[in-house]
C-alpha positions as CSV (number, residue, x, y, z in Angstrom):
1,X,-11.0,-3.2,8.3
2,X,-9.1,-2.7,5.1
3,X,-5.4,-4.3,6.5
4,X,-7.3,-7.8,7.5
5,X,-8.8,-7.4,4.0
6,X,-5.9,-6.7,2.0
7,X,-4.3,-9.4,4.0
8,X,-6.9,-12.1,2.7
9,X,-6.7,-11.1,-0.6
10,X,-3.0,-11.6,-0.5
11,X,-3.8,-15.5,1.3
12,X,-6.2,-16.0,-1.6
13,X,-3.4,-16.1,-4.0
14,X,-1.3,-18.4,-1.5
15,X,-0.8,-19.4,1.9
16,X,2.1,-16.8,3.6
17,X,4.2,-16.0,6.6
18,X,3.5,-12.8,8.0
19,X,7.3,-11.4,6.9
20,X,6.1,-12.8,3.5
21,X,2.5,-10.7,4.2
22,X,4.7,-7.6,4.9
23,X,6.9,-8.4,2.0
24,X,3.8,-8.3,-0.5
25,X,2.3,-4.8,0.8
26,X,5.8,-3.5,0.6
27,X,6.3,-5.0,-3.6
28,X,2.2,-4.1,-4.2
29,X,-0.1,-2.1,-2.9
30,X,2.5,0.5,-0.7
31,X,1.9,3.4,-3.2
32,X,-2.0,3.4,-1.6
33,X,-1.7,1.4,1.6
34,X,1.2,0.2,3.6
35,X,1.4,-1.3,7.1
36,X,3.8,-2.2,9.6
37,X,4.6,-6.0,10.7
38,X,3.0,-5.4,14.0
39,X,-0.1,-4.4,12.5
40,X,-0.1,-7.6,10.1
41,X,0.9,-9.8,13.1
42,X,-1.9,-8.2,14.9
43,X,-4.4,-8.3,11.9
44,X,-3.8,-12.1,11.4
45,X,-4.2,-12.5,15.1
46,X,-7.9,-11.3,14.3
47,X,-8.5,-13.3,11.6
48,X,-7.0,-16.2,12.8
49,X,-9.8,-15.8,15.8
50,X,-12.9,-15.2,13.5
51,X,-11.6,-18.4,11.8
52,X,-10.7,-16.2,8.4
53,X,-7.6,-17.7,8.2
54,X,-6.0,-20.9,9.5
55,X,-2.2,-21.5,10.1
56,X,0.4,-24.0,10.3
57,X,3.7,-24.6,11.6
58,X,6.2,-25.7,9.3
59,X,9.6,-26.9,10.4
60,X,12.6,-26.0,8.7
61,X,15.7,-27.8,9.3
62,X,18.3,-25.8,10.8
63,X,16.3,-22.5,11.1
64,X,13.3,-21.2,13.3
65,X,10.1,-23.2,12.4
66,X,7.5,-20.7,10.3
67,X,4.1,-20.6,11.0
68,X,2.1,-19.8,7.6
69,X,-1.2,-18.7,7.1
70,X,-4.0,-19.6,4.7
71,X,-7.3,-18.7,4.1
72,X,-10.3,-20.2,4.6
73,X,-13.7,-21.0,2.8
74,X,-15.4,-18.4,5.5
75,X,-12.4,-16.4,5.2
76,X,-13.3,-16.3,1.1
77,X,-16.4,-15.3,1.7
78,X,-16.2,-12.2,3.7
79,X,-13.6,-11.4,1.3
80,X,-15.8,-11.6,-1.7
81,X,-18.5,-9.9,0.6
82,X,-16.0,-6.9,1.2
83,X,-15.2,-6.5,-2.3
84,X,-18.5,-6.4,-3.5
85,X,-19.3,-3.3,-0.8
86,X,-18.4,0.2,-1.9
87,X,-17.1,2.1,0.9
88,X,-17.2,5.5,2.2
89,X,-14.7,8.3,1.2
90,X,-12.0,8.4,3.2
91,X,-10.9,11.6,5.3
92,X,-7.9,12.6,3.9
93,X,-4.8,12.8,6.8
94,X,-1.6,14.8,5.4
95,X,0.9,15.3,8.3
96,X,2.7,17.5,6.2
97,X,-0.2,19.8,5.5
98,X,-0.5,20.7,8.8
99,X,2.8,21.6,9.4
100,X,2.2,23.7,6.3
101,X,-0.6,25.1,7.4
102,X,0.4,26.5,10.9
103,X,4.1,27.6,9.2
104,X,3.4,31.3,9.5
105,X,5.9,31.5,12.2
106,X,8.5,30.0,10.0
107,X,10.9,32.3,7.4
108,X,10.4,31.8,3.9
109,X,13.8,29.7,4.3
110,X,11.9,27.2,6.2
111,X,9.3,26.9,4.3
112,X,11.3,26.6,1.5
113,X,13.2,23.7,3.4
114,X,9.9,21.9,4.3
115,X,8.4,22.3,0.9
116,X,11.7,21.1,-1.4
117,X,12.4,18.3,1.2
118,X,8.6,17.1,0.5
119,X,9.0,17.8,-3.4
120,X,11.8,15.2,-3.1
121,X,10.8,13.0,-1.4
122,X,7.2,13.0,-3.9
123,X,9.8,12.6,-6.2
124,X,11.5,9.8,-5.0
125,X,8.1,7.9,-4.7
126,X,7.3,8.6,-8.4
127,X,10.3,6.9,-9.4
128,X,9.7,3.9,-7.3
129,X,6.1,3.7,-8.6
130,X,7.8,4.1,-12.3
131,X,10.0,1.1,-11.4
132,X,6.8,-0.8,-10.4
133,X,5.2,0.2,-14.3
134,X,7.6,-1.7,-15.4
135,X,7.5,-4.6,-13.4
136,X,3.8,-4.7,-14.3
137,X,4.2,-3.9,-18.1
138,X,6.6,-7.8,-17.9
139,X,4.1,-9.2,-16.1
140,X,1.5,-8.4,-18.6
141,X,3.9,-9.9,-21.2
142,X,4.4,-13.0,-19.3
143,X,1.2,-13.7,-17.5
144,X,-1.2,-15.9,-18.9
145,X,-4.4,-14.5,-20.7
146,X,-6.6,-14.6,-17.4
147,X,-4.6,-12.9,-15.5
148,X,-5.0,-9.8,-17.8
149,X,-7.3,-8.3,-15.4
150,X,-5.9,-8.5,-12.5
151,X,-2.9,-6.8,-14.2
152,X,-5.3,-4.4,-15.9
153,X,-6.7,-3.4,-12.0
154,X,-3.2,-3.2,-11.1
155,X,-2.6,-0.8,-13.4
156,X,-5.1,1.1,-12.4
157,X,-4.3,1.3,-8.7
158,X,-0.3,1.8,-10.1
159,X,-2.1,5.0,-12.2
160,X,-3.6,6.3,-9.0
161,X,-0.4,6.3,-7.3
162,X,1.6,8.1,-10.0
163,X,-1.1,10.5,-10.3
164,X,-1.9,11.0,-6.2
165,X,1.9,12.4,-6.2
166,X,2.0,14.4,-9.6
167,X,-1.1,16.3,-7.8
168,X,0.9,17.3,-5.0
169,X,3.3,20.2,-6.9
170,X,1.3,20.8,-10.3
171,X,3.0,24.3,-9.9
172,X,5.7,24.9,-7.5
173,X,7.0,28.2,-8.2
174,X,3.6,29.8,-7.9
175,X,3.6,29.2,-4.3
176,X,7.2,30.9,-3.9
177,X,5.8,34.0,-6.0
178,X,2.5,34.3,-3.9
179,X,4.7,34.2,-0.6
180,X,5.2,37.2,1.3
């Protein structure tokens, strides 16, 4: 499952809380895959119980203790064994499409509404994912040489993003002309 996964591959870097888990999805790989906190909870839960990852409590004085996760050597190796796998295409799952698709009913108005209100918010997302470019264009100035790859296949993922959202309104005002 690609969210227990991710989740080692963020444990392989350094051990983490599950707010620290959510907090790396939401700073990394969002633009292609996100999750909720119940879903990591529920994901390390998982691991935790194939013996993937292992955890301890550590006390902090004067706030709630944190229990932190790590991964383990087994945990490594079905990592490695998962990233070495290529997997099947994925069905693609648009909410908004199919409220686009069964719109007939709606005026031109609405549609309008549905379509500008996605256009912004597509919008919105290609900003954030231009903030992220440059994030990644200081880290490849401060990094270390090895880490140029990773940055290199963070790039690459940052590319897919940017380009994912570009696709969605190559040209907007030939919808409007084609509408009746």
């Amino acid at each position: 499952m690609p969210i227990e996964h991710a989740i080692l591959a963020f444990l392989d870097f350094q051990p983490m809380t599950g707010y620290d888990l959510k907090k790396s999805f939401n700073s990394s790989v969002a633009h292609f895959w996100s999750s909720t906190q119940s879903h990591i909870y529920k994901a390390l839960e998982k691991l935790e119980e194939r013996e993937f990852v292992a955890s301890k409590i550590i006390p902090h004085e004067g706030k709630p203790s944190r229990k932190e996760y790590h991964i383990t050597k087994a945990g490594r190796a079905e990592l490695k064994k998962w990233l070495a796998t290529p997997l099947p295409l994925s069905p693609v799952r648009e909410a908004w499409m199919i409220q686009l698709f069964f719109a007939h009913s709606l005026s031109n108005e609405q549609i309008a509404g549905l379509i500008e209100t996605r256009k912004n918010e597509v919008s919105k997302a290609i900003e954030e994912l231009t903030q992220t470019q440059i994030i990644i264009e200081k880290q490849k100035q401060e990094r270390p040489p090895n880490m140029e790859r990773m940055v290199l296949l963070w790039q690459l993922t940052l590319d897919y993003g940017s380009e994912y959202y570009k696709s969605e309104f190559p040209h907007p005002n030939v919808f409007f002309e084609k509408l009746p």
